[in-house]
Residue, then its C-alpha position, 0 to 999 in steps of 0.5 A: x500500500x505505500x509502495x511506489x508505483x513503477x512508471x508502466x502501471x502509473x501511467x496506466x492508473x494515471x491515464x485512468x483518472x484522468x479519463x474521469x474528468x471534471x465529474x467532482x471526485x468522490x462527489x458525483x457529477x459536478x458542473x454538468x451541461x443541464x437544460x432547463x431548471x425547475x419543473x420542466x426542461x426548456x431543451x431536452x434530449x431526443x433519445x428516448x428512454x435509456x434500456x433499462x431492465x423492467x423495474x420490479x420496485x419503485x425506482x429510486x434514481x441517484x445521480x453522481x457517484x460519489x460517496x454520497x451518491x454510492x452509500x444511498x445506493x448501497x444502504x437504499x437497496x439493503x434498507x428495501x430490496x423492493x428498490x430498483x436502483x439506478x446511479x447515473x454519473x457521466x464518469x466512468x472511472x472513479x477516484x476518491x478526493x479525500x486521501x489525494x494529498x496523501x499520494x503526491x508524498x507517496x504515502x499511498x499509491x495511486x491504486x488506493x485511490x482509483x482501483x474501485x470499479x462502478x461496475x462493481x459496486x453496481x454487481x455488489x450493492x444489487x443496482x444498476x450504473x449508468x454512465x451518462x451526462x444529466x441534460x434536464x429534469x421534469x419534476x411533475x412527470x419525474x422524469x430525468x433526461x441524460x444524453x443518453x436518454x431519459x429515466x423514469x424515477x420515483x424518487x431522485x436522489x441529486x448528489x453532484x458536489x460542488x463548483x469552484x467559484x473564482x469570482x469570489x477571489x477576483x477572477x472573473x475574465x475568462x483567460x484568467x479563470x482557465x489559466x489559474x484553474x489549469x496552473x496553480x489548480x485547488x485540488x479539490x474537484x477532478x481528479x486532473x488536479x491531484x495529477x498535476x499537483x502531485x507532479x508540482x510536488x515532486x518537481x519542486x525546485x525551491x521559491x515559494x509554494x503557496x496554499x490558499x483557503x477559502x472563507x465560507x464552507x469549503x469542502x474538506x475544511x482542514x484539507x488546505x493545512x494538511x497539504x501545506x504540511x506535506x509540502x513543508x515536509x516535503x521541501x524539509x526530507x528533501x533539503x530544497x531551498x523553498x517554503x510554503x506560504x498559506x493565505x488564510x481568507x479566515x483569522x484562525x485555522x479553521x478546525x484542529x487548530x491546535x494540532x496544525x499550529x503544533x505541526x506549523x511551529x515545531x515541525x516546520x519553523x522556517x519552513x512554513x508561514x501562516x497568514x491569516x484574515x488573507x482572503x485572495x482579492x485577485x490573481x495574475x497567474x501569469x506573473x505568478x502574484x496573488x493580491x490580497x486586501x492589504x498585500x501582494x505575493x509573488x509565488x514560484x509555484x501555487x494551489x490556488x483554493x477558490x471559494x466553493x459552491x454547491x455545483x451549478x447543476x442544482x441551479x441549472x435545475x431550479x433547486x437553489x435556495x435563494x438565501x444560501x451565499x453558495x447556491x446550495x439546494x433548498x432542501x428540508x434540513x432534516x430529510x433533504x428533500x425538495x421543499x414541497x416535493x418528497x420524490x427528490x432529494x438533494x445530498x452531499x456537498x451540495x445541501x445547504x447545511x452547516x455539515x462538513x463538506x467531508x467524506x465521513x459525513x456524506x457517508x453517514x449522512x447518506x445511511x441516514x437518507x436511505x433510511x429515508x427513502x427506505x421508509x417513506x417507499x413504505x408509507x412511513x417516516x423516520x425520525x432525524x438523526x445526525x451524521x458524523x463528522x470523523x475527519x483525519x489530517x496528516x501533519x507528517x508524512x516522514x513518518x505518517x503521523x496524524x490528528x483526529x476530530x469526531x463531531x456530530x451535530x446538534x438540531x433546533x426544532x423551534x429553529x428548524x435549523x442544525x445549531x452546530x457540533x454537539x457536545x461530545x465532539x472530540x479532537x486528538x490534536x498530538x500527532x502520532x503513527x497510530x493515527x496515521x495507520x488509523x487513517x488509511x484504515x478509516x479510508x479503505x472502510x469508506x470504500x468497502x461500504x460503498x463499493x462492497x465486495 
């Protein structure tokens, strides 16, 4: 499992992710081309159905195969095996996004995260895959179309992730937005992006490296500071001449702070530099500056983490809650459902909960809306109960060592409004090599109770 990939399967692997495209790894289908929004589709495909096997149950949809989108499936089909279940994404190869950064220090290899087949999953879990590109939906005859024709649901499942959003950091001109997204990408959608940020790691000849964080509810909150230190790591066992700046858009680490700032200061003193309240105003990726409010960066190289948003297929379809800053799905708070309409849901990074944006809760939050969905296929409702939030960060890579934080979630009823961690939220914050073997495990557990087998 740590073993380094010999040039022949890499290159077999490598073209293999890249062949996933811009789908949102491990969250479905991101950013897709969708006509039409609310109820009905202003254009729609012209093929007609998609051949699918006779339905023998009511017919539950989901769309985007990620870890959202995978545990409904699995957990819809064992909760009631009377489900038809049907998982559309326009990808046909996956690649998990949580552990990615792990792989550019060579901690895991690539088969770790891409060697997990849909097909399998479908065979294991008793559903069918289709691949194909969501193109409209008709809600009052439930109805989904894709490019390869249209399904008939009972009900809809929308997990498709999110979309960056570069406008929030001051880049708006088209030929700017590709030339930051394809140089200096966030790594936190495609699978192209660990591709080439792996290789920026390992080709790193000195100068500055500069992480960014977001504000608001960016998916994988501690992600950015774990990278940052596997590049500060990096840089230290291979004695080059460089560090690594974080701009920070928020004036304190945003979770596990007390473990990354004991990795900042112990670990990689003179090596790595924090700065906080530094939300990225504008980017020249030409002359390789970042601007903030009150300063500006020369970088040599850089991952540039623009602001998120739910992806732009939960607008192109009308779903949007028009008080959500990120253009999330306007979703009930308990049962992700469609406000006024019980037969679609949405899930994952794209609903408008204050949740992590994190594997471990798409997975737990996904067991719980198959519940759901299991209960009311039979008439009947669930009570609401929280995901779970169990959330690892490497803070070294030589040794692997890492941290921990376990939280759920707290429910209002006067408020109808999730209030915030519960009180018997934990964190490890001492790095250890417990922890990191603890990681990988949390991880390949992930896997198997999405893909079975």
């Amino acid at each position: 499992m740590n073993e380094n990939l010999d040039r022949r399967n890499f290159l077999k692997m490598g073209g293999a992710v890249l062949a996933a495209g811009t789908a949102g790894c491990a969250t479905g289908v991101t950013g897709s081309a969708v006509a039409g929004s609310g109820s009905t589709s202003a254009a729609i495909s012209t093929v007609d159905y998609i051949k699918l096997p006779k339905a023998k149950g009511p017919r539950l949809v989901v769309v985007g195969a990620g870890t959202s989108g995978m545990t409904i499936a699995a957990h819809a089909k064992k909760n009631y095996p009377n489900f038809d279940v049907v998982v559309v994404d326009k990808r046909d190869m996956y690649a998990s996004c949580f552990n990615s950064s792990l792989w550019y220090v060579g901690i895991i290899n690539l088969e770790f995260l891409a060697a997990h087949s849909f097909l399998d999953a479908a065979t294991n879990n008793g559903y069918n895959f289709v691949c194909a590109t969501v193109t409209g939906l008709d809600r009052a005859a439930r109805k989904l179309y894709t490019n390869n024709g249209a399904i008939d649901y009972d009900f809809l499942v929308l997990a498709p992730g999110i979309s960056y959003d570069y406008a929030k950091i001051g880049v708006t001109d088209p030929e700017n937005v590709y030339g930051v997204s394809q140089k200096y990408p966030g790594g936190f959608i495609s699978p192209m992006e660990h591709v080439t940020l792996r290789r920026k790691f390992q080709e790193f000849e000195g100068g500055t490296f500069i992480q960014t964080v977001p504000s608001g509810n960016y998916r994988c909150l501690p992600g950015p500071y774990e990278r940052a230190c596997l590049m500060a790591g990096w840089i230290k066992k291979n004695g080059i001449k460089g560090k690594v700046l974080i701009l920070d858009a928020n004036p304190e680490v945003t979770i596990k702070k007390q473990g990354f700032h004991d990795a900042f200061d112990t670990l990689y003193k003179g090596i790595l530099e924090w700065k906080p309240t530094s939300a990225v105003t504008a980017v020249d990726h030409e002359k390789k500056i970042i601007k903030t409010e009150f300063e500006q960066y020369s970088f040599d190289d850089a991952s540039i983490y623009p602001n998120i948003r739910a992806s732009t297929m939960i607008e192109q379809l009308g779903l949007v809650d028009p008080t959500s800053l990120q253009k999330e799905a306007n979703i009930d708070v308990r049962f992700y459902n469609i406000k006024g309409d019980p037969h679609v849901y949405v899930t994952g990074d794209a609903r408008n909960h204050p949740y992590s944006k994190s594997a471990n809760t798409s997975n737990t939050e996904g067991q719980f809306v198959a519940k759901v969905l299991a209960a009311r296929a039979q008439g009947k409702e669930i009570a609401w109960e929280s995901p779970e939030t169990v959330c690892y960060s490497m803070t070294n890579a030589f040794p692997p060592e890492a941290i921990k934080v376990d939280a759920k979630y707290t429910y209002d009823a006067a408020k109808d409004a999730i209030t915030g961690f519960s009180p018997d939220t934990k964190t490890w914050e001492t790095r250890d090599q417990a922890m990191g073997r603890a990681y990988l495990e949390w991880a390949q557990g992930i896997y198997r109770d999405t893909f079975g087998g």
